[in-house]
VEXDREN-636604 format. One record per residue (C-alpha): residue in three letters; residue number from 1; y, z, x. Coordinates in steps of 0.001 Angstrom, whole numbers, plus 500000, padded with zeros to 6 digits. Each point is the difference from the previous one (the first is absolute). Last residue first. Layout:
// residues N
PT  code  pos       Y       Z       X
PT   ALA  NUM       Y       Z       X
...
This chain:
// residues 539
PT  code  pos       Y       Z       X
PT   UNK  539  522565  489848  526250
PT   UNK  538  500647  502918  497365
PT   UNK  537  504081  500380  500859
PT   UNK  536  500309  496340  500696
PT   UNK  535  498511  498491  496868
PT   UNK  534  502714  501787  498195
PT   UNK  533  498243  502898  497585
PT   UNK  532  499626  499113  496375
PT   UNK  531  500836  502558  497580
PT   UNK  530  497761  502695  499053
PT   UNK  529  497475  499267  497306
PT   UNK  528  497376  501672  501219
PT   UNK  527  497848  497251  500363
PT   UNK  526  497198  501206  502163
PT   UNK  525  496892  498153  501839
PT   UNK  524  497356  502476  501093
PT   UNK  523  497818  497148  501263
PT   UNK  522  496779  499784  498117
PT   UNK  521  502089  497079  498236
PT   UNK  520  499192  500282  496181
PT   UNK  519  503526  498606  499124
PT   UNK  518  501252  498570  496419
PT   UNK  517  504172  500135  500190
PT   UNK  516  500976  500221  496674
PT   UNK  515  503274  497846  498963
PT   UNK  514  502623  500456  497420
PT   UNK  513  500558  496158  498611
PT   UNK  512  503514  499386  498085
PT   UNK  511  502215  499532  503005
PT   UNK  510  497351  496912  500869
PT   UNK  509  501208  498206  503124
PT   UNK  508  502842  502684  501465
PT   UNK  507  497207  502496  499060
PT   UNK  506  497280  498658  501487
PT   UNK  505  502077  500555  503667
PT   UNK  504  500388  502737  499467
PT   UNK  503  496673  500875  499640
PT   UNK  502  499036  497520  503068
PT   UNK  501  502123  502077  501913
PT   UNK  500  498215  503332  498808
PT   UNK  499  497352  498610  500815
PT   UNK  498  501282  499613  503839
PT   UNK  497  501334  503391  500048
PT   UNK  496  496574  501387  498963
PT   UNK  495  498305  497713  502871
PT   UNK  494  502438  501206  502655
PT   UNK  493  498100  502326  501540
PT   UNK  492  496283  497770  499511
PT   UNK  491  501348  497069  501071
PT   UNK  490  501246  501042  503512
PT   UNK  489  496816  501828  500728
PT   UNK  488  498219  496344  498765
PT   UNK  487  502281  498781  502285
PT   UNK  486  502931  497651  498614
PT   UNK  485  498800  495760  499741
PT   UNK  484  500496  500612  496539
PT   UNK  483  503891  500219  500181
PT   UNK  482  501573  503387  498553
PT   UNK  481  500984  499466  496449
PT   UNK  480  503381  498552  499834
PT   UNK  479  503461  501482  499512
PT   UNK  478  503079  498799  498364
PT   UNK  477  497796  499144  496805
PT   UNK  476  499363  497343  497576
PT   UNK  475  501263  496818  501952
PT   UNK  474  498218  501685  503047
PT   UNK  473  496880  499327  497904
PT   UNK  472  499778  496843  501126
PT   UNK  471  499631  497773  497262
PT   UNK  470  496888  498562  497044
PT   UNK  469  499066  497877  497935
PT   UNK  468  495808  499861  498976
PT   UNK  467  497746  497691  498741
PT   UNK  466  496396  501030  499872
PT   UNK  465  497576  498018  502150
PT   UNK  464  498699  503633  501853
PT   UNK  463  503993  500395  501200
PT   UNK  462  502323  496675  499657
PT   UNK  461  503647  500425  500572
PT   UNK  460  501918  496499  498895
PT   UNK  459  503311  501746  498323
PT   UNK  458  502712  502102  501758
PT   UNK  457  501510  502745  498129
PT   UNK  456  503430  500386  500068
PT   UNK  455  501022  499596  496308
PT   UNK  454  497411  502535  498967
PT   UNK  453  502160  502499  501516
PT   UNK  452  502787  499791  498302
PT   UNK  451  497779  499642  496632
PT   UNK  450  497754  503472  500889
PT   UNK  449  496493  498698  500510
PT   UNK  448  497900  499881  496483
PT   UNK  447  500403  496267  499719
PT   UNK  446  497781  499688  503073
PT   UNK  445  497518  501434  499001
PT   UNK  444  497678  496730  499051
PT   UNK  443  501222  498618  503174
PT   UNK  442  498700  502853  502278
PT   UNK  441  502454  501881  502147
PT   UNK  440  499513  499856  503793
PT   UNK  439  501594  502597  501959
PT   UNK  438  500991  499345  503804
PT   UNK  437  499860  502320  503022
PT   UNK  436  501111  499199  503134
PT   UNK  435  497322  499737  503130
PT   UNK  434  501414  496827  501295
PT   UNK  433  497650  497189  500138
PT   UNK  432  497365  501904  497749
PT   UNK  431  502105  500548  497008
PT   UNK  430  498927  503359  498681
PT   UNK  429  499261  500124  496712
PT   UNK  428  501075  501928  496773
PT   UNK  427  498470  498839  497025
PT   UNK  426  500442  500120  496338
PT   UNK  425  498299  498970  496887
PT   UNK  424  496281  500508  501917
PT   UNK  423  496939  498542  500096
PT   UNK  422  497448  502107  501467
PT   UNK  421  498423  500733  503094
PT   UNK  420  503042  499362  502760
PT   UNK  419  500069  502562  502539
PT   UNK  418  502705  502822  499005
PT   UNK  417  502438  500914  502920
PT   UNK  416  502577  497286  499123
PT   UNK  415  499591  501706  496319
PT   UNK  414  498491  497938  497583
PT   UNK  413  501794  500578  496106
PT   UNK  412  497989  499854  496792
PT   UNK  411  502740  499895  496939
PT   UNK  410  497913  502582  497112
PT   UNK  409  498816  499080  496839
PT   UNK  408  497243  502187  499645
PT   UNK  407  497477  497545  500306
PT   UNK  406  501244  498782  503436
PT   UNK  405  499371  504010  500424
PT   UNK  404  496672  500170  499363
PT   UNK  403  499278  496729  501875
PT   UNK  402  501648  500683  502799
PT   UNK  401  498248  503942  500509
PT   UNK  400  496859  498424  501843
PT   UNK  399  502558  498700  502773
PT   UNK  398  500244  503480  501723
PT   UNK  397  503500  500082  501298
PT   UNK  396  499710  500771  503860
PT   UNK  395  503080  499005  501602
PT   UNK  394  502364  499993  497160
PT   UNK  393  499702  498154  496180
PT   UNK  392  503497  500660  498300
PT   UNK  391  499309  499723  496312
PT   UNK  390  503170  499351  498100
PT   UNK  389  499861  501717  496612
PT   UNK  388  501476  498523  497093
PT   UNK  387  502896  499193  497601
PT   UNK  386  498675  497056  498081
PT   UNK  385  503054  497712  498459
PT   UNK  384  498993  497174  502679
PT   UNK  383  495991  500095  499243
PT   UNK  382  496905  500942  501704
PT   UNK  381  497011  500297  498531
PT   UNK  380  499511  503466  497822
PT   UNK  379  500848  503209  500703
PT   UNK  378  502565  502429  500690
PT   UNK  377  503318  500264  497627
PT   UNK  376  501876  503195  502196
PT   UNK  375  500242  500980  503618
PT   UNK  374  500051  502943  502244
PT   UNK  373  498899  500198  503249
PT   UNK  372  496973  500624  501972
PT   UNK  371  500093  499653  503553
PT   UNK  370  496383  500363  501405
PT   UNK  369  498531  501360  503089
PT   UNK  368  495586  499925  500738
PT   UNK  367  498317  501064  497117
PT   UNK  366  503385  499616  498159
PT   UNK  365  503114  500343  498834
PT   UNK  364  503511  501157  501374
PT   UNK  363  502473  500962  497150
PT   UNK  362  503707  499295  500226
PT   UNK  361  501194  502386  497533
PT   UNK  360  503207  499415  497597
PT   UNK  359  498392  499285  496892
PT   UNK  358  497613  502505  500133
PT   UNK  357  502245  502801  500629
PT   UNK  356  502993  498541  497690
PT   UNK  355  497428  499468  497537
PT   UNK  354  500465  496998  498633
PT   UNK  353  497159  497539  500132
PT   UNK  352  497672  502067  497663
PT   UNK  351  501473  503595  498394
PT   UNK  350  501734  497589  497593
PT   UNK  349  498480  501563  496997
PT   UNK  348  498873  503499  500834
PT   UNK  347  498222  501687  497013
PT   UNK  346  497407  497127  500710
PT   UNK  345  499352  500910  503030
PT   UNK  344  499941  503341  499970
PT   UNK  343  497117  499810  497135
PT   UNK  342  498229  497592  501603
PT   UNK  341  499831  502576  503391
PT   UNK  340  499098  502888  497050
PT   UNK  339  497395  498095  498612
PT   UNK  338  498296  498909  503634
PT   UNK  337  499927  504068  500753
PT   UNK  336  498819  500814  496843
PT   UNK  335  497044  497944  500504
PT   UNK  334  499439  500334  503633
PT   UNK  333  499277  504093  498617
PT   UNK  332  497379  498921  497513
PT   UNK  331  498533  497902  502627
PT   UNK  330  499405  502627  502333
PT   UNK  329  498713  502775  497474
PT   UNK  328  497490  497838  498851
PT   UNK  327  499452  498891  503440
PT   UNK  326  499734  503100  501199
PT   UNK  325  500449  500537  503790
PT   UNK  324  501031  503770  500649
PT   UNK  323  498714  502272  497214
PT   UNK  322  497015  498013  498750
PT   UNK  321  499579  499323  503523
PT   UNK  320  499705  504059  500262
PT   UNK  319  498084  500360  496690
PT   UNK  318  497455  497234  501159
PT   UNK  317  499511  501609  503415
PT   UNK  316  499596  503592  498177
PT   UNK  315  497367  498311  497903
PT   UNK  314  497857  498488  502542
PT   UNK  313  499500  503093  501874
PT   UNK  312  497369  501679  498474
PT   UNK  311  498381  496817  501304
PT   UNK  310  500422  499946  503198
PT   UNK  309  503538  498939  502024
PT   UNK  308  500836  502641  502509
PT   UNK  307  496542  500420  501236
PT   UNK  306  497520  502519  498914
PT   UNK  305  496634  498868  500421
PT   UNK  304  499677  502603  503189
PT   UNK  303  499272  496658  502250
PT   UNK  302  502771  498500  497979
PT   UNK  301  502408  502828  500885
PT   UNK  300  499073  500040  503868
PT   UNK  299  500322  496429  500339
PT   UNK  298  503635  500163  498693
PT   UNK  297  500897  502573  502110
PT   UNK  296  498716  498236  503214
PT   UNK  295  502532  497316  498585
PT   UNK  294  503230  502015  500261
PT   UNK  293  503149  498785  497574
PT   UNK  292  497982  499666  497072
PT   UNK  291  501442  499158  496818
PT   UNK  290  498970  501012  496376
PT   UNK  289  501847  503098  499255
PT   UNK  288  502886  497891  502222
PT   UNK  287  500590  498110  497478
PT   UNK  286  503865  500092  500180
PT   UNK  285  499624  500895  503381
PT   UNK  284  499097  496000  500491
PT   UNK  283  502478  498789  502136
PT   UNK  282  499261  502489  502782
PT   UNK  281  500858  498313  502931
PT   UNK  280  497536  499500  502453
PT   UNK  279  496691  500202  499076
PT   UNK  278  497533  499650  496766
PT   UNK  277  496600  500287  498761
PT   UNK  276  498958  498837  496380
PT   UNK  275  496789  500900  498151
PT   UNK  274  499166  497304  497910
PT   UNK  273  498858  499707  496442
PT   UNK  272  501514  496789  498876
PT   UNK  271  502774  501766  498490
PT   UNK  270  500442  502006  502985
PT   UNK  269  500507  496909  502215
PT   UNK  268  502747  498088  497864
PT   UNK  267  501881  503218  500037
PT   UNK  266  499919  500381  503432
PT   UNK  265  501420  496172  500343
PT   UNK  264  502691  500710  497084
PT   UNK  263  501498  502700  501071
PT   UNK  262  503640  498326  500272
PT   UNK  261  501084  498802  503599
PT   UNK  260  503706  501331  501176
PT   UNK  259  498050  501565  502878
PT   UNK  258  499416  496818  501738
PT   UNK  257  502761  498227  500600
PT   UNK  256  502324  502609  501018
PT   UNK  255  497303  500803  502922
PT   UNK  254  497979  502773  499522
PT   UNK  253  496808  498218  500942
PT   UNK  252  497059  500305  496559
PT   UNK  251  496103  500153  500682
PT   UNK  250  497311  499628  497408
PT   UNK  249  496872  499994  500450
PT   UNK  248  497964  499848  496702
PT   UNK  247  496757  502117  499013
PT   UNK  246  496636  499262  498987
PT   UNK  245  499720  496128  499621
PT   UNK  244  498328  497909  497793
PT   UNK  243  502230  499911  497105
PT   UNK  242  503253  499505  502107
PT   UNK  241  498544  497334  501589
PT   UNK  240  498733  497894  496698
PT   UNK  239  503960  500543  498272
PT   UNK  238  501607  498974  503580
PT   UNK  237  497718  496480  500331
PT   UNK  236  500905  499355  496204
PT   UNK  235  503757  500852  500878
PT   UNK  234  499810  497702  502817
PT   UNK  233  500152  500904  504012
PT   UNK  232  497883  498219  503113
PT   UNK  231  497677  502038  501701
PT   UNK  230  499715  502291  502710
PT   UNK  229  496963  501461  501429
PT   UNK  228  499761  503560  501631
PT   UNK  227  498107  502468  502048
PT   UNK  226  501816  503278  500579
PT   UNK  225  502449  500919  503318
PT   UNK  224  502285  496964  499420
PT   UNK  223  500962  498127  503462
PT   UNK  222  498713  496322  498653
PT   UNK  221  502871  500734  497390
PT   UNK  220  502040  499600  502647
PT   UNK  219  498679  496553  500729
PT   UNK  218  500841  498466  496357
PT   UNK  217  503185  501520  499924
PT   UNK  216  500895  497928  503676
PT   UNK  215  497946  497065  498855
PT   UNK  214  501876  500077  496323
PT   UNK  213  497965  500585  496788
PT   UNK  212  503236  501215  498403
PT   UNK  211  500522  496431  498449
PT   UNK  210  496675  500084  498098
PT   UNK  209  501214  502824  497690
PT   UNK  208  497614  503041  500243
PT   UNK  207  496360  501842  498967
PT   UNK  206  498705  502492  502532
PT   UNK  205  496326  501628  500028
PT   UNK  204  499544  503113  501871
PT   UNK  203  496028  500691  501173
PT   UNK  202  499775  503944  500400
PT   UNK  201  496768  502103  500980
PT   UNK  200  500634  503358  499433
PT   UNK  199  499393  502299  502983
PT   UNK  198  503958  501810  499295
PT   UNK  197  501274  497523  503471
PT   UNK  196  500040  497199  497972
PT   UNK  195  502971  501385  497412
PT   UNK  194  501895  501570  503012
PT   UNK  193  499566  496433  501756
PT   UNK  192  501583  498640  497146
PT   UNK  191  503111  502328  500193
PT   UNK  190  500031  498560  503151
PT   UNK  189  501207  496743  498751
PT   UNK  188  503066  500633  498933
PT   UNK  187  501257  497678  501903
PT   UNK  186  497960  497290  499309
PT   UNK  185  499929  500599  496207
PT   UNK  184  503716  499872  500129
PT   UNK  183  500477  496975  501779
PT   UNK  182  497439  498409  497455
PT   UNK  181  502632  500490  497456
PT   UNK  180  503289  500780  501340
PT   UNK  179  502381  498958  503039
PT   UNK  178  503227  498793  497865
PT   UNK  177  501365  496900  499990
PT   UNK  176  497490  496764  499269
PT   UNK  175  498045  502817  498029
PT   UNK  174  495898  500340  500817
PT   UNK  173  496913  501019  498633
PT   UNK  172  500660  499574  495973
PT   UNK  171  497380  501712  498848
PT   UNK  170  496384  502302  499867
PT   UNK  169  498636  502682  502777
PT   UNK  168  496402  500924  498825
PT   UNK  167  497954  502746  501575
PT   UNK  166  495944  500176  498834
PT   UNK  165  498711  503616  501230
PT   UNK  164  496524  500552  501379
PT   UNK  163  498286  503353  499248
PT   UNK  162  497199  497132  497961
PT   UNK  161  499366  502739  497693
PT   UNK  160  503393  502021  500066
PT   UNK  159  501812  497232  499828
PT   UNK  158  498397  498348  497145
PT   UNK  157  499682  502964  498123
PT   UNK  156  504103  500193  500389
PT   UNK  155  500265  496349  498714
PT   UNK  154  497652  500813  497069
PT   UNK  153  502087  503042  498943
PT   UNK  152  503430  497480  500005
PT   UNK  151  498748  497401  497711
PT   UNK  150  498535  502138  497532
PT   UNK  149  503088  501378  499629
PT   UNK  148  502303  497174  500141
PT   UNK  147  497543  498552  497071
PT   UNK  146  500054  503964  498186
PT   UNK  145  504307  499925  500467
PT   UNK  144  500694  496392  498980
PT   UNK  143  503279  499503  501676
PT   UNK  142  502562  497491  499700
PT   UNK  141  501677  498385  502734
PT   UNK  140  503713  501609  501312
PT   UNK  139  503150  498497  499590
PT   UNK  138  501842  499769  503006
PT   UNK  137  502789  502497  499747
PT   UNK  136  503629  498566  498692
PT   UNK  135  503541  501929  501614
PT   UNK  134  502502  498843  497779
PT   UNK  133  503808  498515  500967
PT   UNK  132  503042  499636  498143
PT   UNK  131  502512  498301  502149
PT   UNK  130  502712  502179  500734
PT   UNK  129  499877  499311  504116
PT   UNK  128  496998  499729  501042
PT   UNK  127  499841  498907  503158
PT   UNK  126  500447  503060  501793
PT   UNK  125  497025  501309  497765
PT   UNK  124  497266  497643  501881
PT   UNK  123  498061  502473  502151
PT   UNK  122  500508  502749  497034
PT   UNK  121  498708  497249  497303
PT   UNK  120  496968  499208  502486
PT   UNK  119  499087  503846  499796
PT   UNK  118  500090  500350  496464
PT   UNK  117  497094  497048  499854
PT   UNK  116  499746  496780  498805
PT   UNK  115  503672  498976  499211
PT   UNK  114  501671  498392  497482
PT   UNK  113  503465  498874  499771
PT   UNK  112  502405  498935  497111
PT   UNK  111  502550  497950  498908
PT   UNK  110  500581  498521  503202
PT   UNK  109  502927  497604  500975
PT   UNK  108  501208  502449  502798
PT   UNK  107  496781  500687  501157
PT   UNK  106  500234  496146  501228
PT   UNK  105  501902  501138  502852
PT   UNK  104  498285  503224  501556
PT   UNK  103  497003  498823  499172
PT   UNK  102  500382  496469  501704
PT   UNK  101  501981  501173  502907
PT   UNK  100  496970  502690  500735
PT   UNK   99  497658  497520  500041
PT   UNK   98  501854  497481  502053
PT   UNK   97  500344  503188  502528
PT   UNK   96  496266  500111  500332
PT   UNK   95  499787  498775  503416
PT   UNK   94  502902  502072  501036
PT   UNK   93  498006  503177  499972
PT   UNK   92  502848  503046  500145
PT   UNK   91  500040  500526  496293
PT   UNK   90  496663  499841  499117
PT   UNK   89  500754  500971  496343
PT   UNK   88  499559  496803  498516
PT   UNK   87  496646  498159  500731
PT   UNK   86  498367  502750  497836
PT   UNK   85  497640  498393  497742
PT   UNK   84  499264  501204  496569
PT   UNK   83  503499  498823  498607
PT   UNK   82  500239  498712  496660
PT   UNK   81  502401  498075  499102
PT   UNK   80  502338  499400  496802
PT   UNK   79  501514  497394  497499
PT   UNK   78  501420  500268  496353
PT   UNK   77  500615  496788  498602
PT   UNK   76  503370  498793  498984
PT   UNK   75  499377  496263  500578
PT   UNK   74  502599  500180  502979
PT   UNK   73  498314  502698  501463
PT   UNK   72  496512  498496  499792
PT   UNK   71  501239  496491  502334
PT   UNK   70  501739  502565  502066
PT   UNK   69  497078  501830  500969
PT   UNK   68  497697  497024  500150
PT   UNK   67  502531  498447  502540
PT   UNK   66  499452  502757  502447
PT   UNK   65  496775  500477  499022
PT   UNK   64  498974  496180  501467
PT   UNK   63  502244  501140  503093
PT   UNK   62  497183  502109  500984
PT   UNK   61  499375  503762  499834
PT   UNK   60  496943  499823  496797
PT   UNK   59  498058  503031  500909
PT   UNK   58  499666  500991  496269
PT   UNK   57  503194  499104  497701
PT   UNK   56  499718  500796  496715
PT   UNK   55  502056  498425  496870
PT   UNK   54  500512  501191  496330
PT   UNK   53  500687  498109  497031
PT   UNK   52  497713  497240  500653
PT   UNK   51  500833  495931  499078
PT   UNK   50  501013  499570  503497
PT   UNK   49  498664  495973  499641
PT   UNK   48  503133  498674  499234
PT   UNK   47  501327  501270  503210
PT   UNK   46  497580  497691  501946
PT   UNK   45  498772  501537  503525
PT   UNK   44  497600  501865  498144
PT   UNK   43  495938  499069  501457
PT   UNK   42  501327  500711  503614
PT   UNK   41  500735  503651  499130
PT   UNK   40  496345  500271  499291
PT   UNK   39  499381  501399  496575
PT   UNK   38  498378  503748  498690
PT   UNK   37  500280  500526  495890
PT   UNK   36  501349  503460  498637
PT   UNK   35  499657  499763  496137
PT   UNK   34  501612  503411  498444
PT   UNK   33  499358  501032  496688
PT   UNK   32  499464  503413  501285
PT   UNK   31  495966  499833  499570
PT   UNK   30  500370  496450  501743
PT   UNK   29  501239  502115  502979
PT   UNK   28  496859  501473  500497
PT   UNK   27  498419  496998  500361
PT   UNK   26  501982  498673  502401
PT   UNK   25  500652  503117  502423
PT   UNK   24  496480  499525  501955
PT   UNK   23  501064  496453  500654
PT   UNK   22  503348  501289  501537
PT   UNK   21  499138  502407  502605
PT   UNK   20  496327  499608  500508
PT   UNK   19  499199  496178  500427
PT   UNK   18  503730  499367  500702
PT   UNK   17  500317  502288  503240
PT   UNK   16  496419  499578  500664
PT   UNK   15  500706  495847  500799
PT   UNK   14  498548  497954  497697
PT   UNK   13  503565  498243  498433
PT   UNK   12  501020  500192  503440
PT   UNK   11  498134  496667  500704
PT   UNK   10  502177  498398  497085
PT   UNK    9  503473  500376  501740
PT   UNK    8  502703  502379  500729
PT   UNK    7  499243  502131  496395
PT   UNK    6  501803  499854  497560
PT   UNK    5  499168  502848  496973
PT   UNK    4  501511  498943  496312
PT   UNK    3  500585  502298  497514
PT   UNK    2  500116  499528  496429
PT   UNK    1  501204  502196  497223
């Protein structure tokens, strides 16, 4: 069997949920005869290329894995998510409502679901449904008892000879969304000035992205009560921390966010002979043999050479991740998990493109608000016989996605909202003079547009020195997307009403083409799929 991890681009592939989730399942999957290989998205935008039997999606929410999940549905290949994020279950935060369109549409074409932790699958289980779902640890690291040993008893001498302690904070230090990271450390803070307060001289060391090395994080961590220098984070630059330190800080909020996180952090410290502190919410009572909640405590025990991790220790803490994060045990569990989803799927022929539930949804998609719909024969250049997706570009479409899905045979549309960075098949513009709206259809498509309609387009429309026809959209529709010259208050409203103008009005040109709106607007734009509103009643 093969399996096939995409990712959202190649930087991810080095992120810690890769390095230690999927990387650390390889190998142990080869003992199961199964080949798990780990791919940008962008790299399979050809259908000929999904050569895998079984697809995973990791933190891919863009219109790229909106067409990637039809493109594998119509080759019969069995495609899933995993979920170690929760964007979903924050019901009431509108900025993350594209997130939970996308889940709770595009479950519906799932085979399967995984999960990090037990927790995130409660968060998520409203969105469910049937679909088979298994809750996979983070595979923990080998241990070599005697090294770990060894390793641990010359950290305690250390601490008791020099009675200073070496405090390491390590990874990602920020979240465009949630307060975490160095947020935490700040405000847990005292917990720090507990640690200094024991007589022990302690110097913390922090290792984190660049991009959470703002001013305003930057000069809050000027307020810790310990000495401390900040660096920037790599796996090497993690690995040579963790060995030199003594113990690990780490703090978790209670937010949604936050406690859905597997153990993998504390984990990552006691393997590398750390002691690990922790406040807030107690995500790791799992461990808690080996967690300290109270750092005068922990000062005590390694003064008395007894601290929670020692070596007549080491063995319990390999029994207990034995118990909890095996990757032996892991992969032999993904295994049967991927067999059974093949075997479903091929025991249900026709199960793809006509399932009255699938087949009848109108899915949103995306990072930022995508319509996905339902299509067949994907791929390739663009032809007359092709049926296709229709790529509706709005406000904010990022432009690094056109070439993935140019190569996925999709029509490119430019919304009226969408500035121009790409060539596209089809665009709506707003004639200057007036303020009405106008598409522009590109010569080489122009064979595609419905026959009664081809007959009134207008040659001699040039756009980038391409060739274009083109008509006012009012011969399309009896309404018109609001003029451009609207307030930006205005615009905002009535912008789902307005795409769903321009849908309709894609359909009188190309009845064949479903369309996908592409949006990663920070606005909370919805598409709800209500009916359009007269301009009067939302003006």
């Amino acid at each position: 069997m093969k399996v096939r991890v995409l990712v959202s681009s190649n930087e991810q592939m080095n992120n810690a949920g890769v390095r230690i989730r999927y990387k650390r399942l390889q190998e142990q999957l080869k003992r199961f005869q199964v080949h798990m290989s780990i791919s940008a998205i962008g790299d399979f935008s050809d259908p000929a290329k999904l050569e895998d039997d079984v697809y995973l999606l990791s933190k891919c929410y863009d219109v790229r894995s909106a067409v990637f999940i039809q493109n594998a549905k119509d080759l019969g290949k069995a495609i899933g998510v995993d979920l170690f994020d929760d964007y979903f279950s924050q019901k009431e935060d509108s900025r993350l409502g594209r997130y939970r369109i996308w889940l709770n549409n595009s479950i519906q074409l799932m085979d399967f679901v995984l999960t990090s932790t037990q927790t995130m699958r409660e968060n998520i289980q409203d969105y469910l449904l049937d679909v088979p779902t298994l809750v996979v640890d983070d595979p923990a690291p080998e241990i070599n008892l005697n090294d770990l040993s060894c390793l641990v008893e010359r950290k305690i001498a250390e601490v008791q000879r020099e009675r200073s302690i070496k405090l390491a904070w390590f990874g990602i230090g920020d979240n465009p969304r949630f307060p975490v990271g160095l947020r935490d450390l700040t405000a847990f803070s005292p917990k720090l000035a507990e640690l200094r307060d024991t007589g022990h001289k302690v110097k913390l060391e922090i290792l984190t992205n660049r991009r959470a090395m703002t001013s305003d994080v930057l000069s809050a961590l000027k307020r810790l009560p310990v000495p401390y220098s900040i660096g920037q984070w790599s796996e090497s630059a993690q690995q040579a921390l963790l060995e030199r330190s003594h113990a690990c800080f780490i703090p978790v909020n209670a937010q949604s966010f936050s406690i859905v996180k597997s153990l993998n952090r504390a984990v990552s410290a006691m393997v590398s002979g750390n002691q690990v502190i922790s406040a807030g919410y107690p995500l790791y009572e799992p461990l808690t043999d080996f967690i300290y909640r109270d750092p005068k405590k922990l000062v005590q025990d390694l003064s008395a050479n007894s601290p929670l991790l020692r070596a007549d220790t080491i063995k319990m803490l390999s029994d207990l991740l034995d118990a909890r994060a095996s990757a032996e045990r892991e992969a032999d569990r993904l295994c049967t998990f991927f067999r059974d989803a093949l075997n479903k799927k091929s025991g249900s022929a026709g199960w793809s493109g006509t399932n009255d539930r699938t087949s009848s949804s109108r899915a949103l998609i995306a990072m930022r608000s995508i319509r996905r719909l339902f299509s067949s024969n994907l791929g390739g250049e663009i032809s007359d016989d092709a049926v296709r997706y229709g790529i509706i570009h709005g406000q904010d479409s990022p432009d690094r996605y056109y070439k993935f899905l140019r190569k996925a045979g999709t029509l490119s549309i430019g919304s009226p909202f969408q500035p121009a960075k790409s060539d596209f098949d089809v665009v709506f513009s707003f004639y200057k003079k007036t303020g009405y709206l106008r598409v522009f259809v590109e010569t080489k498509v122009v064979e595609r547009v419905d026959e009664p309609i081809r007959k009134k387009l207008i040659a001699g429309g040039n756009i980038k020195g391409k060739s274009y026809s083109w008509l006012w959209i009012d011969e399309l529709l009896s309404e018109t997307v609001r003029p451009h010259d609207a307030s930006s208050f205005v615009q905002f409203m009535t912008y789902e009403y307005s795409m769903a103008d321009l849908e309709s009005a894609l359909k009188r040109l190309f009845p064949e083409i479903e369309c996908i709106i592409s949006e990663h607007s920070l606005l909370p734009f919805y598409f709800s799929g209500c009916k359009r509103q007269k301009a009067a009643a939302i003006s």
